[in-house]
N, C-alpha and C positions, 0 to 999 in steps of 0.2 A: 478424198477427205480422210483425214488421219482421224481416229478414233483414239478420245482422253483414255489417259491412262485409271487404272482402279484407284491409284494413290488418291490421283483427283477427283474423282467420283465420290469417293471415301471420305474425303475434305467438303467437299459440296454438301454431302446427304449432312455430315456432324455439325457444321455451321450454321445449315438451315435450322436444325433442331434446335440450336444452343442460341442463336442472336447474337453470338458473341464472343470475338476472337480468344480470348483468354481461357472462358470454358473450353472450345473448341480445340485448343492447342493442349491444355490437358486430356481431354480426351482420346486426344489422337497422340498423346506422348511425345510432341513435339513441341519448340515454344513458337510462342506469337508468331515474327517476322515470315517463319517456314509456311502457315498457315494464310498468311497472305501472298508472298509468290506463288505459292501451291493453286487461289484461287484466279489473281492475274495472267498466270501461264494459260490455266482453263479456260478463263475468257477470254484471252486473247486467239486461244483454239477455234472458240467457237463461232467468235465473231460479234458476242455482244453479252451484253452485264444480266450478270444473276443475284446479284445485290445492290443494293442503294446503300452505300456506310457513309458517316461522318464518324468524328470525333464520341459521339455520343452514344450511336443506334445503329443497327445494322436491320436492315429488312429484305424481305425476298421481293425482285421482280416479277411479275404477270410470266417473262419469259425463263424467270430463274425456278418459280414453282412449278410449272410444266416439266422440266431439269429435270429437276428433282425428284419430281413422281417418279419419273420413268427410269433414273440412274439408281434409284432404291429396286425395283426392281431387277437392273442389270447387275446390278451386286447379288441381289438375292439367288440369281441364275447362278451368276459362275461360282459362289459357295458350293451351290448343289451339285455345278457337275463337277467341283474339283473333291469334295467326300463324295460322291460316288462312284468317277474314277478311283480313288486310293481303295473305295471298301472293296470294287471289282477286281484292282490289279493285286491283294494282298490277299481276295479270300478271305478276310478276318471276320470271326465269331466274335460280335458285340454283344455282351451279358450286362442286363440291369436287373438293379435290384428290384422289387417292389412289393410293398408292404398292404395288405387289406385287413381293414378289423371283419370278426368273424358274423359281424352283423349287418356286410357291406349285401347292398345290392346285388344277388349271384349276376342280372342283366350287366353290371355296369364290368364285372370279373370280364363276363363272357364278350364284351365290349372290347374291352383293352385286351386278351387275348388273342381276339380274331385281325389284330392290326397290324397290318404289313406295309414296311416302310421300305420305298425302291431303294433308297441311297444306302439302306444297311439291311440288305437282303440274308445275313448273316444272325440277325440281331433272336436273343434267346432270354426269353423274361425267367427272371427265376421269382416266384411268388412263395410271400410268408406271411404268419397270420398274427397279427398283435391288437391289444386293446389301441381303440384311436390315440388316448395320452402316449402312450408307449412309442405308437408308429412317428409323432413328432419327433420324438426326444433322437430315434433312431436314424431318422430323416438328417437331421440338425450334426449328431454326430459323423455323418457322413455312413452309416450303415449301411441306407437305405437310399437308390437312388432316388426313388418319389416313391407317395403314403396315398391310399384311396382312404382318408380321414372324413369322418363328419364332426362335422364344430370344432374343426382344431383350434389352436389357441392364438390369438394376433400376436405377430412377431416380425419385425424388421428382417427379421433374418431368413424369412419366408416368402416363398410365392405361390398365392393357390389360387386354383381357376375351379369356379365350379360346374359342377356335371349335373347334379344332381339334387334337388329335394323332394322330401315328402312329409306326412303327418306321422302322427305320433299310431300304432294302433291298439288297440283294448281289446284282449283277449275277455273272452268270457264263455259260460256255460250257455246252450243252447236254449237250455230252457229259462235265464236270467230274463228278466223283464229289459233289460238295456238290448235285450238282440231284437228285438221289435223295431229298433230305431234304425234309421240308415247310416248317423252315425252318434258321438257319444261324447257329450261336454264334459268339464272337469264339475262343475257344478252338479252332474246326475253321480257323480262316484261321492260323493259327501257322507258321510259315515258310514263307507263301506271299506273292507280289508283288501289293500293295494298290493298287490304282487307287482314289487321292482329292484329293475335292478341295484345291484350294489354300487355303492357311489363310489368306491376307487376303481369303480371301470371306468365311467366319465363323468369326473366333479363337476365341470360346467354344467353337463346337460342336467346331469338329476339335483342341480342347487336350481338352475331354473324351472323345474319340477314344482318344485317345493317354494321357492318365492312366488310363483303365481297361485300355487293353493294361499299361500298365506295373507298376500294381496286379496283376494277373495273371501279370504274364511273361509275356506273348503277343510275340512280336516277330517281324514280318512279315522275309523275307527282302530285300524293298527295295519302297520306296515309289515310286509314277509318280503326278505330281501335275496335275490337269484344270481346267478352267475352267467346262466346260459337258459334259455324261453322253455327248453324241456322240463325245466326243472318247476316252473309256474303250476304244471299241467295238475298236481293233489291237492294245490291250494284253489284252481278254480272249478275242478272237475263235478265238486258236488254243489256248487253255486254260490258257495260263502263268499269266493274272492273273485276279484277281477284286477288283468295284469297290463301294463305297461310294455307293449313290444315292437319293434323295427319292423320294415315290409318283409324282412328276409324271416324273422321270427317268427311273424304272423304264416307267414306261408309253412313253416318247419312246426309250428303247436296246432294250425286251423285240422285237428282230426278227434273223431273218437267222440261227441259230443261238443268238442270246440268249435266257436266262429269268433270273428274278430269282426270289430266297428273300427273308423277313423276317429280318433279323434278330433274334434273338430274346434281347435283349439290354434289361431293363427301367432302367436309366441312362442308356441310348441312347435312349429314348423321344421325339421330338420333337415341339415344342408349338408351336400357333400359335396368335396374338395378333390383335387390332386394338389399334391403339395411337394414342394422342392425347396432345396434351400437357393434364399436370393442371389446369391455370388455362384449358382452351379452354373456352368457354361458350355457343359457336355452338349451337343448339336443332334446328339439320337433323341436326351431325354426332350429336350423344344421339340422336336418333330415329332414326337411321342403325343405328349400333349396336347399337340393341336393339332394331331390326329383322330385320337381318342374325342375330343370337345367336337371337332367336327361332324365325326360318325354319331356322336349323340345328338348332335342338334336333328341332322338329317334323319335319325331314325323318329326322333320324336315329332316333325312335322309328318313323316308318314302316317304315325298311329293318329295326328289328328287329322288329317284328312279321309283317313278310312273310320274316325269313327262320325266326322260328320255326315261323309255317307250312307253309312247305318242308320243316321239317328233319323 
């Protein structure tokens, strides 16, 4: 039996997707006619039809979807071993960029660090630390090969898969009456003094801060605005104030008389991203990604099954 060539395979898997000679021949950079011999040569290979077309429609056979499942996979094979032949016979040191704001999850750092990728056994992360707006912009310009962003901003020109969310948490003094509680609505902060951060670290997040107090009628008695969670620590040490901080914050202020609540506040939810620009086609940073997405999902069913254990 001769085995189709990749061309064809390549023709098959694009046509499936698209329904539609036209799309299809754009895609594959060739016109129409080429995309039809391409798939009668395959059929005729195989022995029997992977489409039903008229004039109108193009659909997939019962024997052409089966095809297909399986020829996306044989593609996705010989990708992998023909970059990880080149990355072994060349020895080449693959460097990415990649960007964390300084209030990212140390877990999700230690995450994307600890990830080895066979096909680019080479591969050397260089990591830099920017506010999330920043890491976009850097991302976007091409700086940056991917951004560990929370809340970036929607953008065509973007791809983010997320990793990660969590609540908002509330620093406060130990002896404040809100540390009684297990966790701490925006409603109990209502004419008390907010330590938060400064809004050109991230306009989104701290304007929807602030529309949901305002949607509420929640209005703090006066604002003290921070740049980094250390800096919260004289505004709430003697109990006056209570602050606004990330999981990573809450861990680097919770001393000395501090503890943190969650917020318990589901608008406030915050969400983390990897982020890349939509047209990057780099084949480390995709295997990067769903590398990283991988090992997170897998570590987080572990932590639930060991805490249902426990429980």
């Amino acid at each position: 039996m001769v085995l189709p060539e990749i061309r064809l395979l390549e023709t098959a898997g694009v046509l499936a997707e698209e329904l539609n000679f036209s799309r299809a021949a754009e895609r594959l950079h060739v016109d129409q006619s080429t995309v039809s011999k391409r798939l009668d040569e395959l059929e005729d290979q195989l022995g029997y039809s992977l489409f039903k077309r008229d004039h109108k429609t193009v659909e997939l056979t019962e024997a052409g979807r089966k095809f297909v499942e399986e020829a996306r996979l044989a593609l996705l094979h010989t990708e992998r071993a023909v970059q990880g032949g080149r990355a072994a016979n060349q020895d080449a040191e693959v460097v990415l960029n990649i960007g964390r704001s300084p209030y990212t999850d140390p877990f999700l750092v230690t995450t994307l660090l600890s990830i080895k990728l066979p096909l680019f056994p080479q591969l050397r992360i260089e990591l830099s630390q920017q506010f999330s707006c920043d890491l976009i912009r850097e991302v976007l310009a091409g700086a940056l090969d991917v951004a560990i962003a929370t809340e970036p901003p929607e953008s065509k020109r973007l791809t983010t898969v997320k990793v990660a969310e969590s609540p908002f948490y509330i620093a406060m003094s130990k002896e404040d009456e809100l540390a009684s509680e297990p966790s701490v609505t925006l409603d109990a902060m209502a004419a008390r003094q907010w330590v938060l951060f400064d809004r050109r670290l991230h306009p989104p997040v701290y304007d929807s801060v602030m529309r949901l107090a305002r949607e509420r009628n929640i209005a703090p008695a006066r604002i003290q605005h921070i740049v980094v969670p250390e800096d919260a620590y004289p505004f709430i040490a003697d109990g006056s104030g209570i602050a606004f901080v990330v999981k990573s914050g809450a861990i680097r202020i919770a001393r000395d008389g501090i503890t943190v609540r969650p917020l318990a506040e589901d608008s406030l939810i915050l969400r983390t991203y990897l982020a890349s620009r939509a047209d990057e086609k780099s084949k480390v940073v995709s295997e990067l990604v769903r590398a990283v997405v991988r090992k997170v999902e897998t570590l987080a069913k572990v932590r639930t099954f060991a805490a249902s254990i426990s429980a």
